[in-house]
N, C-alpha and C positions, 0 to 999 in steps of 0.2 A: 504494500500500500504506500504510494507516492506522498511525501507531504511537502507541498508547495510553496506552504508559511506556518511558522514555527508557532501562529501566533494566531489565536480568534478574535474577531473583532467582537464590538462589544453584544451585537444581537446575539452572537452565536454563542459566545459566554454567557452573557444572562440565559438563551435559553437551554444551553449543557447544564446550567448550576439549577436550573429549576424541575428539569428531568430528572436528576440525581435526586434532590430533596422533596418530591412528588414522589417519584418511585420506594424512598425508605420510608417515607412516613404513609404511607399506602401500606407497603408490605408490614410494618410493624404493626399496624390493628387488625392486615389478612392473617397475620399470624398469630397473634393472641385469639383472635375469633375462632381458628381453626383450633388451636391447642383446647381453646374451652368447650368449644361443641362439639368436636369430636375426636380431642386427641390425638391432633393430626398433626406433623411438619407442613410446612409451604410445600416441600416437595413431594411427602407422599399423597398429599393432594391434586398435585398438578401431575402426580403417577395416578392415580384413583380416576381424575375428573377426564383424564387424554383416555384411559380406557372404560368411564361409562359414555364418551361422546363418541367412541366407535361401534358400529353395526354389529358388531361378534363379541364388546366387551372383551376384545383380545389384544395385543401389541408383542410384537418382538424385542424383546429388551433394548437391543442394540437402536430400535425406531424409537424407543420411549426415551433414552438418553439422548437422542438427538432433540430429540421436540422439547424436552425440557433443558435442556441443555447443562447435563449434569455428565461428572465421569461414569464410566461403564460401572467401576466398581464400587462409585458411591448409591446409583441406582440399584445393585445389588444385594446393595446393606439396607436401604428402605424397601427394596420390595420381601428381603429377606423379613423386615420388620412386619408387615402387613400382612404376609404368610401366617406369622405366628399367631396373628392377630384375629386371621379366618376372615381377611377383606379382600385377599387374592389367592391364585393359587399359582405354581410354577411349572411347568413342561415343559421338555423338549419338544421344537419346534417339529410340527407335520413336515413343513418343506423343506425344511434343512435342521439332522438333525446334529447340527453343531452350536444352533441358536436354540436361546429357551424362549417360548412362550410367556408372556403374565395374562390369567385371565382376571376379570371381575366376580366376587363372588357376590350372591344377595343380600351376606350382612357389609359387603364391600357400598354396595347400593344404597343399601340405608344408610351406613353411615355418610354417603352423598347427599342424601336426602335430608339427613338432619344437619348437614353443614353448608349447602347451599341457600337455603333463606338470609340467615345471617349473612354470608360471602356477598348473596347479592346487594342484599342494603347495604355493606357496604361500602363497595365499589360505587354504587349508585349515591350515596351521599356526601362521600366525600371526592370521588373522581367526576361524574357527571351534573349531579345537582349545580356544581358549580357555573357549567357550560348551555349555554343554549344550542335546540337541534343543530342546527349548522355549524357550530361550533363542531361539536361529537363528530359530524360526519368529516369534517376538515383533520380532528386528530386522526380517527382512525384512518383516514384515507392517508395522511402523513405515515403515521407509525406502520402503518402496513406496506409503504414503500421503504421504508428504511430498514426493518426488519425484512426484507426480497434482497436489499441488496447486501446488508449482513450476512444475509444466506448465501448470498450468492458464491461464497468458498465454503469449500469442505467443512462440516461440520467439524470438532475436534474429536466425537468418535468415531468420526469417517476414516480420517487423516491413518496414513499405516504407523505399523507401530515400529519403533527401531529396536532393532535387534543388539544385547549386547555381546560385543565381542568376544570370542573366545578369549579365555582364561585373564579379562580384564574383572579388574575391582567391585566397577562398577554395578 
């Protein structure tokens, strides 16, 4: 990634400094909401909420780590957590059995159910209320171009993995 000038001018710093400070003080009540309604991390939520908004309730690990954009083997550790917990279950995948499967299970559901009313208020009172329609539609139309072109390189569990050296330290 090329950088041109060393240096933001001051729209683009006011509006970096207010993305940052939006995005923490968002997450820190998405996540007191979730720990209190359902015992849940921000992540095994957005592992929980990515496989009840699929058609099969299923995901490949390796897709779920992308989408939420966490390590392979930290999504591991929370889906391992939510196994025990009887909100998912784990398999080997059907079409490749070198990938696991996470499905949804229906106390996986409910606990969606009883942590989504809360989750949506709120998003909705503290991210939207503040904006009018047009407003909403101009971020999301932003944010969703800007997240495309983040995307637009390999995810980092995409990226190969390097191999270490024979009979090095490391």
């Amino acid at each position: 990634m090329a950088t041109p000038d060393a240096s933001l001018d001051p729209t683009e710093l006011d509006g970096y400094l207010a993305l940052i400070e939006v995005s923490s003080l968002l997450r820190h009540t998405v996540e007191q909401q979730l720990r209190d309604a359902g015992d849940l991390s921000y992540v095994q939520f957005q592992l929980l909420a990515r496989l009840g908004d699929s058609a099969t309730g299923s995901h490949r690990m390796t897709d779920l780590a992308d989408g939420v954009v966490y390590s392979r083997s930290g999504l591991t550790y929370q889906a391992q957590l939510l196994e025990q917990r009887g909100l998912v279950t784990r398999a080997p995948s059907r079409e490749d059995e070198r990938s696991i499967t996470v499905t949804l299970t229906d106390a996986g559901r409910e606990v969606l159910a009883t942590v989504f009313p809360g989750h949506i208020g709120i998003v909705r009172s503290l991210l939207f209320d503040a904006l009018s329609r047009d407003e909403v539609e101009a971020l999301a139309g932003a944010l969703t171009r800007v997240r495309a072109h983040m995307r637009s390189t390999p995810p980092r569990s995409a990226a190969p993995r390097r191999r270490k050296a024979a009979g090095s330290g490391s």
